[in-house]
N, C-alpha and C positions, 0 to 999 in steps of 0.2 A: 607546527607544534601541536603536541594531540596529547588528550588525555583519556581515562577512562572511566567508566560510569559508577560503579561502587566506592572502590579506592580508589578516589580522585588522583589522578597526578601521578599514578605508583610508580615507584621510583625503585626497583629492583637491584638487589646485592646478590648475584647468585654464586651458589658452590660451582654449578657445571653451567656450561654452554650448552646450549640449547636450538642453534639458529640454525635456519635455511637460507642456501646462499641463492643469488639468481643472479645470472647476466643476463641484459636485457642488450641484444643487437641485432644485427644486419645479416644475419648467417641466411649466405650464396647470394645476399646482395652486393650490389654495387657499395663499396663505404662511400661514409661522406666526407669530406674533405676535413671535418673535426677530427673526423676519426682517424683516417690518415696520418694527422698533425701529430696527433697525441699521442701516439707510438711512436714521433722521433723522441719526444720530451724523455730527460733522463727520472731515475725514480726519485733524483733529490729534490728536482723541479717538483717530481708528482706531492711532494712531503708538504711541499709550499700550498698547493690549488685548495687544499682543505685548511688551511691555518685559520685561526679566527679570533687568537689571541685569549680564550677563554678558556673553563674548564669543561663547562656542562655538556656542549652538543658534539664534545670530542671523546669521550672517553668510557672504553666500554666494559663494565664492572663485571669482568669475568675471571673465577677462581684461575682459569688456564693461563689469562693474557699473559702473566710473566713471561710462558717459555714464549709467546708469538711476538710479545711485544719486544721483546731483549733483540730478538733477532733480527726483526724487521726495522724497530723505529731506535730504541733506549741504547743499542751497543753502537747505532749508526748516524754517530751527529752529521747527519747531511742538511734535515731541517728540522724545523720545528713545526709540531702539529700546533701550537699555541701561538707563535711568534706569528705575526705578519709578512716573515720574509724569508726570503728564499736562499739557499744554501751557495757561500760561494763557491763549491766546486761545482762550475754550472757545465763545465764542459766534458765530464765524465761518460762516457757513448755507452748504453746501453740497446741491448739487444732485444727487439720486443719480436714477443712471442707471435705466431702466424695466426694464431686463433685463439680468443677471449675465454681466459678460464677463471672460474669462482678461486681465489685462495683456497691453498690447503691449511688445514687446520691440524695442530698439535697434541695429541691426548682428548680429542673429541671425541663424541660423539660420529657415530653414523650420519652423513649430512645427505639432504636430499637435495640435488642439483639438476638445471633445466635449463635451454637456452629459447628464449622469446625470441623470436625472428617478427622484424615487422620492416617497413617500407622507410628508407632514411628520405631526409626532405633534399637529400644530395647525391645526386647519381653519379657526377664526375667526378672521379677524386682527385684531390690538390694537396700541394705539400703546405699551404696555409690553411691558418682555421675560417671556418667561412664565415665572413662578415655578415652580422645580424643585425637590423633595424641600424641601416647604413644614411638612412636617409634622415635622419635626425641631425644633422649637422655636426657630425661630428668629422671634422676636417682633418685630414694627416698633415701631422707638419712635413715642411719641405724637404728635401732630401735624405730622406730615411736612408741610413746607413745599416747593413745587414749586420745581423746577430747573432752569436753563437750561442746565446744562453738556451736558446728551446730546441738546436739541432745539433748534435754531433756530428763532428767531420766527418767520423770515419765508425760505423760499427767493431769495426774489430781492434780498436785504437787500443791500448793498453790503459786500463782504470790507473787514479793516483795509486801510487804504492802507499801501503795498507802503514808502513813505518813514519809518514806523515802526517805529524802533527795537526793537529785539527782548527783551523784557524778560529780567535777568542769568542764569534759569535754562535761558530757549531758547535762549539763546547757549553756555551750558553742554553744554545737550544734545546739540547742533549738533557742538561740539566733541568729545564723547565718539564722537558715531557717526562722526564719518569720521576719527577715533583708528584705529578701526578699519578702518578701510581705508588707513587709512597705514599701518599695520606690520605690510601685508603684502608679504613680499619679492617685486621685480620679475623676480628672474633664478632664480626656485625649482628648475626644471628644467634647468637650467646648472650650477647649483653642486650639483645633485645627482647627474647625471653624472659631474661632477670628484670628489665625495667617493666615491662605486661605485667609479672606476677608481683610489683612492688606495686602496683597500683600508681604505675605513674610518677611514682615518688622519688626511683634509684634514678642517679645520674651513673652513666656508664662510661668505664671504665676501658678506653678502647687501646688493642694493643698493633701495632705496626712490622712488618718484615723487615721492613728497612726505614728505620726512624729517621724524619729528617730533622737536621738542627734549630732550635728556638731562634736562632739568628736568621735563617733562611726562610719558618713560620712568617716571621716577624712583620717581615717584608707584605707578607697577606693576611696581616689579620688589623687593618684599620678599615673600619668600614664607616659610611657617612652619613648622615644624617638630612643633607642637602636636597635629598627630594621624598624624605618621610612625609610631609604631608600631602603632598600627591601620591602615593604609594598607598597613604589608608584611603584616599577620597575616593581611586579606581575603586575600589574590595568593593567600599561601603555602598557605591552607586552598585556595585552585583547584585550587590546581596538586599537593598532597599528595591531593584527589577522583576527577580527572579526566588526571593525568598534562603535561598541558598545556595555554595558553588554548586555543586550537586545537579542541582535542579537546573541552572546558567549551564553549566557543560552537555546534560543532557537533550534543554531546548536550541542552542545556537551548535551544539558541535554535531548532531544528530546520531546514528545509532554508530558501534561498533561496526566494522568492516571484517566480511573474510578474508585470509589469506591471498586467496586468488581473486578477490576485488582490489583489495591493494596491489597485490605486482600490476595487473588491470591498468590502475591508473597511472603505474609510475612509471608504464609505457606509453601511454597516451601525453602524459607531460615531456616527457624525453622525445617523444613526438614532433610536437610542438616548439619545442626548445632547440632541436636537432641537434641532439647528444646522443641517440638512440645508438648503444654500443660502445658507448665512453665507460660507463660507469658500474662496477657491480653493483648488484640491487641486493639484499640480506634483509630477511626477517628474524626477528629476534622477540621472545621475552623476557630477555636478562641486559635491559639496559639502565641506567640510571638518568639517559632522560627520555623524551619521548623520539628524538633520532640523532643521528651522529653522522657528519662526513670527514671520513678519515682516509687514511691510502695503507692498504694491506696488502702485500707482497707487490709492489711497484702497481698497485691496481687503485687507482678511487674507488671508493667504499662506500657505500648508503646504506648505513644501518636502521632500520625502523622497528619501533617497538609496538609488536600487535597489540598489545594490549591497551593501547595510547590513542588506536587510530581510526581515526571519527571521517564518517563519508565528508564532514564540510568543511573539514580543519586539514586535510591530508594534504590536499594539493595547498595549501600556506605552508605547512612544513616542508614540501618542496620547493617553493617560493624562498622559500628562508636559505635550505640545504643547497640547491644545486642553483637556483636565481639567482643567488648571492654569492655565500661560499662560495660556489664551482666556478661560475662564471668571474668574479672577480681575480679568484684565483691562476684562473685562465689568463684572463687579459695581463695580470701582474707581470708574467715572463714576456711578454714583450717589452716592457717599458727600462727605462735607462737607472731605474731602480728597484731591478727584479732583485741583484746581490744586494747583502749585507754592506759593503763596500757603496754600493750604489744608492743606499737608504743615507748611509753618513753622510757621503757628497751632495746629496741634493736637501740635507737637514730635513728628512719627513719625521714628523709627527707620530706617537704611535697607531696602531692600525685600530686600537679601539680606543675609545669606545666606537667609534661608526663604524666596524665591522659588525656588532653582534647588534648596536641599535639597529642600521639599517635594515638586519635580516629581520629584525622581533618587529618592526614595520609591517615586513613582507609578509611577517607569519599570521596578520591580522587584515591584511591588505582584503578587501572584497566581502569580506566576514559580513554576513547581516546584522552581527553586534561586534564590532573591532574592538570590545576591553579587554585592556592591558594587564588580564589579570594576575599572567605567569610573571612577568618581569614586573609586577609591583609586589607581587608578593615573597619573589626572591630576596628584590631591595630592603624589604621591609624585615624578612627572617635573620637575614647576615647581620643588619642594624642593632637587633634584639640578640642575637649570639653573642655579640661584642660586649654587651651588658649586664648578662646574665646565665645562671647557668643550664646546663639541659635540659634538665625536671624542670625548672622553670619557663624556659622557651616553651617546651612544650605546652605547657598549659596556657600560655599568653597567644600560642597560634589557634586554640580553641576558638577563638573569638570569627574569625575568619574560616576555617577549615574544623568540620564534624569528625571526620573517620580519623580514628587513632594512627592505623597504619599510615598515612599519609599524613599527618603530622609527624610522625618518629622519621620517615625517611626526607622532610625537609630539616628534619633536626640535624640529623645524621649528615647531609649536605653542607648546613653552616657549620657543622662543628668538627669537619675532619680534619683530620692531623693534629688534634688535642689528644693526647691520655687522659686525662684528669677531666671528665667535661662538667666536673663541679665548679670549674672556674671559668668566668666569663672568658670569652675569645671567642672569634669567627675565622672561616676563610672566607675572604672577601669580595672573590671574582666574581661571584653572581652579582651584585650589584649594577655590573657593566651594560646592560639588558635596557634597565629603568630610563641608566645615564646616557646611554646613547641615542637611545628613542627622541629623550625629550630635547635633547641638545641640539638632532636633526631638525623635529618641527619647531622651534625656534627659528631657523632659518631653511626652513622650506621653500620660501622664496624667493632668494636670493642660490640656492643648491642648485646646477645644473645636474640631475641626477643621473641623465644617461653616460655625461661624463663621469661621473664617481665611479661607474661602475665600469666604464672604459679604463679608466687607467690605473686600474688594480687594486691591489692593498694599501690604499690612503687614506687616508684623516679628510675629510669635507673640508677641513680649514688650510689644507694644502691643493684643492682643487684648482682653484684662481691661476699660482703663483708658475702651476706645474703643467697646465693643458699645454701651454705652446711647445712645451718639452716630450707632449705624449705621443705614442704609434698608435694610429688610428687604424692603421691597413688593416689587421687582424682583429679586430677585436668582438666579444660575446656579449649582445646586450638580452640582455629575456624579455620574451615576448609582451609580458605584462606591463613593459615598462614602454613600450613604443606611440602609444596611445597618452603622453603628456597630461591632456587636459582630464582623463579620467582618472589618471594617476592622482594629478592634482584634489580633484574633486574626493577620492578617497583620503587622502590625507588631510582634509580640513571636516571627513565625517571622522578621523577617529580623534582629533579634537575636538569634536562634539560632544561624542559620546563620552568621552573622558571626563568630559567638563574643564577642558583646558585651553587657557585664552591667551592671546599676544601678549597681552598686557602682563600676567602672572609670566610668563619664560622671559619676558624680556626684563623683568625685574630680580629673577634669579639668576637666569644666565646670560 
C-alpha cells in the first residue's frame, strides 16, 4: 500500500484511462509448474483468486470500465471480485491461450505493452501448483480425493448453456460487483470544482448512472465506533513522530519510483514468490487506491498506481496484493469449500474481515515504522460520514490530513452512493482494514498462519475446526511467511509501535 508525497494518498476519479499494461513471464522458458496449473483453472475460478470481500483494493475508477467491466465481470455472475468464494459453475473448461497477453482494452487509449522474460524458480512443469514452504508442517490429510474444481475434463467440453439460470449466490455476486460501480458518482469533477470554489463549504451534490436502492445502501451504511479510539491513537502517535503525514510518508515510505523500477521489482518479487508469468502487471494513474488485484479478460490483474509507489512501501503492497490475495485465492480452489455450496456445508464464516486485515498486516509487515496509518484513518473517516455531513467531514479530517485534495477524495470514498451528501451517511466497507488487523493480533498466538493462508478464503476463527478437512498437496505459501519466528517478531513490533497491548484487545475483543 503506497502513497504519494504532495497529495498524500491521492485517490484519483479519472475521465480516461490511462495505463500501461505488462506481463511479466517466462517467454521460451521452461513454465513452472504454477504456471502450468493455472491455465487449466477456468475464468470463473480466476474471478475468485482476487476476491477480498472489500471495496477498495478491487476497483478501478475508470470513465471506460462500464463497457470492460459489463463484459468481462457485471453481465457474468461466475464470481465475485468482493465475495470470498468461488463460483459454482466450477466445472466450465476453458481454453487457455498459448501465450500470456496484456487484456485488450475498450475505447482506450493507445497502450504500451512488453513482455519481461526472466528465469522461473521451476523448470519442470507439472499439472499441480508447486508447493511452497512445504516444510512447515503443513500435513495433507489422508486420502485426497481428486477435484474437478481447478481442472476441466475436457477443453472442448461444451460451457453451461447461456439459458441457465444463475444459481442464488452468482446472482449475489453479480449484484455485489456492479454495487460497485454503481456508487460511483458520475459528475466527481464537477461537484468538486463547485465545493474548491465554495470555500470548502458546498456539500455536493453527487449524481449516479445507475442508482442503487436506499434499501440495498442501507445494508452499508452502519459504520462502528468499536475501535475509534485506537484509530485516532495510531494518527496521533504519526503525527506526535514525524510532525505531519506528509513528512511520515515521505521519511519511512522513501522517494517516488519510476516506471520501470516498479515493473523492476514486481519481477523480482514474482521471482521470489514463483508466480513469474501468472499474473498481468498494469500501471496506472487513475486508480482509487494505491493497487488492485482483479482478473481482466480471464487474466489476474495487478493494477498499481504510480503515483502511490514508494521504493519501501511497494514490495508491502505486493505482500498484501499477490502474498495474500493471490495466493490465498489460489489455495482456496483446492479446498472442499472452494463452491458456494461448499462454503454452506462446511458453515465458513465470512472471508473478512481476515482477508483485508491479514493483507493491511502484510502491507506493513518489515516497514521501519509499521503504522497503521491507512486502515486507521479509513476507520475513522467512515465513522465521521455516518455522523456528519460532507462540508463537515471535510473539515474534521483537517485535523489528521493538510492537503485539501486528499481530504475531498477520502470524502468522496466515505460518502459514495449518497446524493444528497448534506446528510450524514457512509459506505462502510472501509472499516474492514482496522477490524481485521486488530482482531488478528489479538490472537496472534494462538493463529497458525501458514495454515490460514493454506486453506484459502477463511475466517482465522474457522482455521482449528477445518485444517484436518484441508488439501495440503498443492498449496502457495509466500516466502515471507516461511521464516515463523521473524514473522512473529514483526507482528509484536507493529504492536509496539501502534502502542497496542494484550491487555486493551483482549478487553475489546
Amino acid at each position: 500500500m503506497l502513497e504519494s508525497i504532495k497529495v498524500t494518498e491521492r485517490l484519483h476519479w479519472p475521465e480516461v484511462e490511462m495505463s500501461k499494461k505488462y506481463i511479466l513471464n517466462c517467454a521460451d522458458k521452461a513454465l513452472s509448474p504454477s504456471h502450468v496449473y493455472l491455465e487449466k483453472i477456468s475464468s470463473g475460478i480466476l474471478k475468485d483468486l482476487c476476491s477480498t470481500g472489500s471495496s477498495s483494493y478491487n476497483v478501478l475508477l475508470q470513465a471506460d470500465e462500464k463497457k470492460n467491466q459489463k463484459q468481462s465481470l457485471c453481465k457474468r455472475p461466475k464470481a465475485s471480485v468482493k465475495c470470498g468464494t468461488t463460483s459454482s459453475r466450477r466445472n466450465r473448461p476453458v481454453v487457455a491461450p498459448k501465450k500470456l497477453r496484456a487484456p485488450e482494452s475498450v475505447g482506450r487509449p493507445a497502450q504500451t505493452n512488453r513482455v519481461l522474460s526472466g528465469n522461473s524458480h521451476h523448470s519442470k512443469p507439472a499439472r499441480s501448483i508447486a508447493v511452497v514452504g512445504s516444510g512447515m508442517g503443513l500435513t495433507p490429510r489422508a486420502g485426497p480425493q481428486p477435484r474437478k474444481t481447478c481442472s476441466p475434463s475436457s477443453p472442448r467440453s461444451k460451457p453451461p448453456s447461456p439459458q441457465k439460470a444463475a444459481p442464488p449466490r452468482e446472482a449475489e455476486n453479480a449484484r455485489k460487483l456492479c454495487l460497485l460501480t454503481a456508487i460511483k458518482p458520475s459528475n466527481v469533477q464537477k461537484e468538486k470544482a463547485t465545493f474548491f470554489k465554495s470555500d470548502f463549504t458546498y456539500n455536493p451534490q453527487f449524481e449516479y448512472s445507475n442508482p442503487v436502492s436506499p434499501v440495498v445502501l442501507g445494508r452499508h451504511n452502519s459504520a462502528s465506533d468499536r475501535f475509534l479510539t485506537q484509530a485516532v491513537r495510531i494518527m496521533e502517535l504519526a503525527l506526535q513522530r514525524y510532525g505531519s503525514y506528509e513528512k511520515f510518508e515521505q521519511a519511512t515510505g522513501g522517494n517516488l519510483l519510476t516506471k520501470s523500477r516498479v515493473w523492476l521489482n514486481i519481477k523480482k518479487y514474482m521471482e521470489k514468490e514463483g508466480c513469474l508469468g501468472e499474473i498481468v502487471a498494469q500501471v496506472t494513474d487513475d486508480l482509487l487506491s494505491r493497487a488492485s488485484m482483479t482478473v481482466v479478460n480471464s487474466r489476474p490483474t495487478l493494477t498499481i498506481n504510480i503515483s502511490t509507489a514508494r521504493e519501501h512501501w511497494l514490495e508491502g503492497m505486493l505482500r498484501h496484493e499477490i502474498g495474500t490475495h493471490y495466493f490465498r485465492g489460489i489455495n482456496n480452489c483446492h479446498q472442499p469449500w472452494s463452491s458456494s455450496v461448499g462454503r454452506k456445508k462446511h458453515n465458513l464464516k465470512p472471508v473478512n474481515p481476515t482477508e483485508e486485515g491479514l493483507a493491511s498486516i502484510h502491507s506493513v509487515l518489515f516497514r521501519k515504522d509499521p503504522t497503521l496509518w491507512r486502515a486507521a484513518l479509513l476507520y475513522y473517516t467512515v465513522y465521521q460520514a455516518s455522523r456528519m455531513s460532507f462540508a463537515q467531514l471535510f473539515h474534521r479530517l483537517g485535523r489528521f490530513v493538510q492537503d485539501p485534495n486528499t481530504r475531498w477524495d477520502y470524502c468522496v470514498r466515505a460518502k459514495r452512493g449518497q446524493a444528497d451528501t448534506a446528510q450524514p451517511g457512509c459506505f462502510s466497507k472501509d472499516q474492514v482494514y482496522l477490524d481485521g488487523v486488530l482482531k488478528i493480533l489479538r490472537y496472534r498466538d494462538k493463529i497458525d498462519f501458514p495454515l490460514l493462508l493454506a486453506l484459502g478464503k477463511v475466517s482465522f476463527e474457522d482455521v482449528d475446526r477445518l485444517k484436518a478437512l484441508g488439501q495440503m498437496e498443492n498449496v502457495r505459501i509466500p516466502h515471507f511467511m516461511q521464516d515463523q519466528a521473524s514473522y512473529a517478531e514483526q507482528l509484536e513490533k507493529i504492536m509496539a509501535v501502534n502502542q497496542l497491548t494484550d491487555e486493551e484487545l483482549k478487553a475489546m475483543i
